[in-house]
C-alpha positions in Angstrom: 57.1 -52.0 44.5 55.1 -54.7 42.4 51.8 -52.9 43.6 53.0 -49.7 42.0 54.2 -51.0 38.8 50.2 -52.5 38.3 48.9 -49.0 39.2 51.1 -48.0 35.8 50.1 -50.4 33.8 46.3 -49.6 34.2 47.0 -45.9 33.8 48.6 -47.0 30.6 45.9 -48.6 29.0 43.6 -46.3 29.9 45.4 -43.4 28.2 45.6 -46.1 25.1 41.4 -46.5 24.9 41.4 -42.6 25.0 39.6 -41.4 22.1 39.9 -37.4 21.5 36.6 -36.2 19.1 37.6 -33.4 17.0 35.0 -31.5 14.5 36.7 -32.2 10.9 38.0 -28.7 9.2 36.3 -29.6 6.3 32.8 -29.7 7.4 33.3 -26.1 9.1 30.7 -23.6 7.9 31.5 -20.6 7.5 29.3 -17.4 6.5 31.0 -14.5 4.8 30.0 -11.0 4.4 29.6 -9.8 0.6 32.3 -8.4 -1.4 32.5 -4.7 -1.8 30.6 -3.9 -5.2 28.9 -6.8 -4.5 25.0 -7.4 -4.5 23.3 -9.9 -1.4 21.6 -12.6 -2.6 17.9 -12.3 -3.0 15.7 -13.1 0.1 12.4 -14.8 0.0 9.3 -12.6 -0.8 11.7 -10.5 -3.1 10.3 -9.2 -6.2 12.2 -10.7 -9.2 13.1 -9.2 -12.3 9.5 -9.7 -14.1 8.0 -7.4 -11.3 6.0 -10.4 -9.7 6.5 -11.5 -6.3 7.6 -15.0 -5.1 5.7 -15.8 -2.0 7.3 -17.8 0.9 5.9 -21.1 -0.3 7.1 -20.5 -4.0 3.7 -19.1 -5.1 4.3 -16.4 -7.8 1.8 -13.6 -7.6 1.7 -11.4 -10.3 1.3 -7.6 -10.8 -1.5 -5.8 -11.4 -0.6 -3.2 -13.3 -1.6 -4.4 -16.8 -4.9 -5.0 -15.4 -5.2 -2.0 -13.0 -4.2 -0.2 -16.1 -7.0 -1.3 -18.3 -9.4 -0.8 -15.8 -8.6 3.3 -15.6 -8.8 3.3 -19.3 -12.2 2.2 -19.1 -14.2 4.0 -16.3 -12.3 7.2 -18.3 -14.6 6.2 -20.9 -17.8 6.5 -18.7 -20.7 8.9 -19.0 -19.7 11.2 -16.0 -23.1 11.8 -15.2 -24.4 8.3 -15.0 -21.3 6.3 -14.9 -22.4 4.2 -17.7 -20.0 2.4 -20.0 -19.9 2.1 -23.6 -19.7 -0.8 -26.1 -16.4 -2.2 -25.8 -15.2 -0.6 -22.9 -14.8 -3.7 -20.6 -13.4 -6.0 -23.0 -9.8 -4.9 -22.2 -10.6 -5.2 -18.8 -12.0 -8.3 -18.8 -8.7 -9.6 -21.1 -6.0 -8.6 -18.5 -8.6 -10.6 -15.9 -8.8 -13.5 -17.5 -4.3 -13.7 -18.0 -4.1 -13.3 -14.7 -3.3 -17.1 -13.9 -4.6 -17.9 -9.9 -7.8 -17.2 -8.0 -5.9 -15.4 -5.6 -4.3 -12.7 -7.9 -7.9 -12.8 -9.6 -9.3 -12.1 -6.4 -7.1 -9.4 -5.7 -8.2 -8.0 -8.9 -11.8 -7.7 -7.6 -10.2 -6.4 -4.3 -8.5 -3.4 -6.1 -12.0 -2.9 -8.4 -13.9 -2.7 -5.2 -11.1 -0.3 -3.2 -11.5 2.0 -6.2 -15.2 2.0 -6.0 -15.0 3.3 -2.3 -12.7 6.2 -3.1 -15.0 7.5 -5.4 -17.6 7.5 -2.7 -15.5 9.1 -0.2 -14.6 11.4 -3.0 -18.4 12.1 -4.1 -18.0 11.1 -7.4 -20.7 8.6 -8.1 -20.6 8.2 -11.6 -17.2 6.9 -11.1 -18.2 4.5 -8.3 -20.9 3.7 -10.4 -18.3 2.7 -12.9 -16.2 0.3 -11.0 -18.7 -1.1 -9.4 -19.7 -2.3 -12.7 -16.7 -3.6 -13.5 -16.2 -5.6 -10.5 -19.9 -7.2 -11.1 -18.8 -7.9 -14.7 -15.5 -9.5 -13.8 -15.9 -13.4 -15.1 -13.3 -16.4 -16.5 -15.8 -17.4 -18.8 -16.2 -16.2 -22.6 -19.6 -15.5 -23.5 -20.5 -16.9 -27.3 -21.1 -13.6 -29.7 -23.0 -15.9 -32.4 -26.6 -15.1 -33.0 -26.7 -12.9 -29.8 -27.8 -9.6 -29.6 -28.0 -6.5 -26.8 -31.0 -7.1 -25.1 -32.5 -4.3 -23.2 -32.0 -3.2 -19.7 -34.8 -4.5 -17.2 -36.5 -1.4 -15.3 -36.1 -3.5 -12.3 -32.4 -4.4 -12.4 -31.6 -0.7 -13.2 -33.6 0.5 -10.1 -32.4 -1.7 -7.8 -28.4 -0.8 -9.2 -29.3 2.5 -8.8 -31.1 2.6 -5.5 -28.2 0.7 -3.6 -25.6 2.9 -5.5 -27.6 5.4 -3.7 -27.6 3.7 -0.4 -24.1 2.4 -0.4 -23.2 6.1 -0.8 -25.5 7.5 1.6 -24.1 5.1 4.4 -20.2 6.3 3.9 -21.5 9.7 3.6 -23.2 9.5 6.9 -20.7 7.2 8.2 -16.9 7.0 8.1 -17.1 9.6 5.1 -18.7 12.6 7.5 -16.5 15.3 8.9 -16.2 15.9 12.5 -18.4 18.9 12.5 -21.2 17.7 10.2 -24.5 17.1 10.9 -26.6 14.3 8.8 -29.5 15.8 10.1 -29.2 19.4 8.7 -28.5 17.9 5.5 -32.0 16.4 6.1 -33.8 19.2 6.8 -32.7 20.9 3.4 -33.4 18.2 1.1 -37.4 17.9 2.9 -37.6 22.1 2.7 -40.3 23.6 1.2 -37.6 25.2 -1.3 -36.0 22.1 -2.1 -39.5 20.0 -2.8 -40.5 23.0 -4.8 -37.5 22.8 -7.3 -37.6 19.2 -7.5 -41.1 19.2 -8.4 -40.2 21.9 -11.1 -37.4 20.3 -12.8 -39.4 16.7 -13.0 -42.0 18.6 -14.6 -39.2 19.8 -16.8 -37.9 16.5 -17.4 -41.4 15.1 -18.1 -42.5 17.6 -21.1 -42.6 15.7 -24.3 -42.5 19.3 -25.5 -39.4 19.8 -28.3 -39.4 23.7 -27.5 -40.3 23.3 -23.6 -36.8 25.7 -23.1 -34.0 25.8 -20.8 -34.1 24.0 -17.2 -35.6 25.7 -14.2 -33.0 26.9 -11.8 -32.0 24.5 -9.3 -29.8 23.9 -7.1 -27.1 21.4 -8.6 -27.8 18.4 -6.1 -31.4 18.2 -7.5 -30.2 18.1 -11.5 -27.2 15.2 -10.0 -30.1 12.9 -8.3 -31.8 13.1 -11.6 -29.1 12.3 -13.4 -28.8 9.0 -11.4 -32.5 8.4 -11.4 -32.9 9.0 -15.1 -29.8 7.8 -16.3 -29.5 9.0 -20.2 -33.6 8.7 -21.0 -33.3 12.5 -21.0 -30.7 14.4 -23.0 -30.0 17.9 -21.9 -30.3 17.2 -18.2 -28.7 20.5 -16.7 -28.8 24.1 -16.6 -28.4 24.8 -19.3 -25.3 26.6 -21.9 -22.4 24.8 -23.5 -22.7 21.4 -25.9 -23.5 19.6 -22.9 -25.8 16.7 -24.5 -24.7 13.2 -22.4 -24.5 10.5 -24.3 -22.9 7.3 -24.7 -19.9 7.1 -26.4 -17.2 10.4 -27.4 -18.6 13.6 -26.1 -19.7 15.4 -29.2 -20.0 19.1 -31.1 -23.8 20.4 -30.7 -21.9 23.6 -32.7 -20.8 21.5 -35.4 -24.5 19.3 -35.2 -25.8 22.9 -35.8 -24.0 24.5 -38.6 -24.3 21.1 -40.9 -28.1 21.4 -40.3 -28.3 24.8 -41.7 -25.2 24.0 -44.5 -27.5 22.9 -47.1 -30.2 25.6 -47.0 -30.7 29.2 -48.7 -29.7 32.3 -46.9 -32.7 33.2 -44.9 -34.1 30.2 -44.2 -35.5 29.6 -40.7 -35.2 26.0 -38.9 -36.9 25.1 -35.9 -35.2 23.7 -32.5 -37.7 20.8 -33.6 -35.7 20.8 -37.2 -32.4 21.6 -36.5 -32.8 18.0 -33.9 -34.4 15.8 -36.2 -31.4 17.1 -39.0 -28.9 13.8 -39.6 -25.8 15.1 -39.1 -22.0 13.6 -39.1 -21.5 14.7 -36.0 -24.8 12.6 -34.3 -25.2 9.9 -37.2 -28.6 8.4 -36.8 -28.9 9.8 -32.7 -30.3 13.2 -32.2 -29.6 15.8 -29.6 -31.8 16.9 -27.2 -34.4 20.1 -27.9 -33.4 21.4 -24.5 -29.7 21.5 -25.5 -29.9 23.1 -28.8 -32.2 25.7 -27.3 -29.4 26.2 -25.0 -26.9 26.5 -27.7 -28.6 29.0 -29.5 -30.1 31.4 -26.9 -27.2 31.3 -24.0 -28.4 32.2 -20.4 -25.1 34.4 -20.7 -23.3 36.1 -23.6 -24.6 35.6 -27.4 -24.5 32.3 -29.7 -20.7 31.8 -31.0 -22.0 29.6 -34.3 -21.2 31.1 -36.6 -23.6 31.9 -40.0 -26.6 31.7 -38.0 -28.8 34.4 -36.2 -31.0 32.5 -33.4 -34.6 34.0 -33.4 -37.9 33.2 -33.7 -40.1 31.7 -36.4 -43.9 31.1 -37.0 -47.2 32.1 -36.0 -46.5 30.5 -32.7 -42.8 32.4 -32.9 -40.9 28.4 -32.3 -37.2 29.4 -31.1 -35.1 28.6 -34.3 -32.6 30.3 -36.4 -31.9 31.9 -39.7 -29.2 31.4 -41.7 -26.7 35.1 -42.4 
C-alpha cells in the first residue's frame, strides 16, 4: 500500500508542472470580406487618382498623355510631303519632355516617339515617319540659350544622309516584316529599273531642273516617281506634282495660290496682262515676302481639267513670245 500511495504522489506533481499553451484571442487575425457597397482597398501597381501608376517598389511613373499629346500636335503641323517641321513646332513637345520627372518615363517617351515612327512606315506614310523620327532625335533635358543665336542652314551632308536612311529604314520594313505574303520585292524591282520607269524619272528631273519661270506643268508620271522627289528634294522646288489645285508645299499653314492671284491683279487696269513670271514675283498677303512657284500658278490658271475658277481674270497668253499669263475682265 505505501508503494501505491508514492505512485500518486508523482502522478500529482506531474499534472502540477503541466503547462497547457493556448494562442491568446487577442492576437487572432482575422481577414474579412468587404461590405456590400463597399470598395477593396487598392492593390499595388494600381493607378491612383492622378492617372499615374505606382510601381511595386513605390516608383511613380507618370502618364504620357500630355506629352503623347503634344507630340500629335506637332507632326500635324508637318509638310506632308517632306515631313518637315516648322518654327515652333517642337517647343511644346520638347516642354511636356522636359516635366516628365525620371529617365525611365523619359525614356519611354522616346520609346513611344520611335513606336510611332514605325507605324508610319508600315503604313507608307514617310513624311510622317520622317516627322517623328525628328522628334525623337530632337528630344533633350537641356535648354539651348536663344541670345545672339541665329538659324543656321542645313548641311547638304546631314540632310542626305537623314534622308538616305529614312529611305533605307523604310525599304527594309517594306521588304521585311512590312511585305504581304504574296509580294514579291523583286518585281517591285524590275519596275523601278524599266525602261518606262528610267524614262519618266529622267523627264521629270529635267523638269525639276529648268530654271525656266514658264517651263509648264509636270510631265506625267507615275506618282512613286514625283514622292521619291519629294524626299530627295525636300521643299528646294515648289510645285513638285502634277499639276491642278493650290498645291505649292511650303513650310508653315498651307496657303491660297487663288487668293495670291487675284491680289496680284487687284491693283491694275482692266485689260492688263501679267505674266506667270509677274503674277510670282507680285508681294502678296497671302505669301508675304515668299513666292509661289511658276509651275503652280501655271497650273492654277490653265487646269489640266475644267477652266480656271478665279474669278476677274481670263488666263491667256501675252507677248511676242505668247508667255502664259492673264488679263484682267
Amino acid at each position: 500500500m505505501a508503494r501505491n500511495r508514492q505512485s500518486t504522489d508523482v502522478l500529482d506533481r506531474e499534472d502540477e508542472n503541466t503547462v497547457t499553451t493556448e494562442a491568446p484571442a487577442e492576437n487572432t487575425v482575422t481577414t474579412e470580406a468587404p461590405a456590400e457597397g463597399e470598395a477593396p482597398a487598392e492593390e499595388e501597381g494600381e493607378r491612383d487618382s492622378s492617372g499615374d501608376t505606382e510601381h511595386t517598389d513605390g516608383e511613380v511613373q507618370v502618364s504620357l498623355e500630355p506629352f503623347e499629346q503634344a507630340a500629335q500636335a506637332a507632326v500635324a503641323q508637318r509638310d506632308t510631303n517632306t515631313g518637315e517641321l516648322p518654327d515652333g513646332a517642337l517647343e511644346p513637345v520638347l516642354e511636356q519632355y522636359r516635366a516628365l520627372g525620371s529617365t525611365k518615363d523619359r525614356n519611354r517617351a522616346k520609346n513611344y516617339l520611335k513606336d510611332q515612327m514605325k507605324v508610319a512606315m508600315e503604313a507608307l506614310d514617310l513624311s510622317l515617319a520622317r516627322s517623328f523620327y525628328t522628334l525623337s532625335e530632337s528630344m533633350t533635358t537641356s535648354v539651348a540659350s536663344k541670345v545672339g543665336t541665329e538659324r543656321k542652314p542645313a548641311d547638304p551632308l546631314a540632310v542626305w544622309r537623314h534622308n538616305l536612311l529614312t529611305s533605307l529604314i523604310a525599304y527594309g520594313e517594306l521588304a521585311g516584316s512590312g511585305k504581304p505574303e504574296d509580294a514579291s520585292v523583286e518585281e517591285v524591282q524590275q519596275i523601278a529599273s524599266a525602261t518606262e520607269t528610267i524614262e519618266e524619272i529622267n523627264s521629270y528631273r529635267t523638269w525639276l531642273d529648268d530654271e525656266n519661270e514658264d517651263k509648264g506643268e509636270a510631265p506625267k508620271v507615275r506618282p512613286e516617281v514625283v514622292h521619291a522627289f519629294r524626299i530627295v528634294r525636300g521643299n528646294k522646288r515648289r510645285g513638285v506634282g502634277t499639276g491642278g489645285g493650290d498645291r505649292s508645299p511650303h513650310d508653315g499653314p498651307r496657303r491660297d495660290l487663288g487668293k495670291h492671284i487675284a491680289e496680284a491683279f487687284a491693283s491694275v487696269d482692266s485689260g492688263t496682262f501679267l505674266s506667270v513670271a509677274d503674277i510670282r514675283k507680285f508681294s502678296s498677303e497671302e505669301y508675304g515676302d515668299e513666292q509661289p512657284s511658276a509651275g503652280a500658278i501655271s497650273a492654277r490658271l490653265f487646269p489640266a481639267k475644267g477652266s480656271c475658277t478665279i474669278e476677274g481674270i481670263t488666263p491667256g497668253t501675252g507677248g511676242e513670245k505668247g508667255t502664259k499669263g492673264a488679263y484682267k475682265d
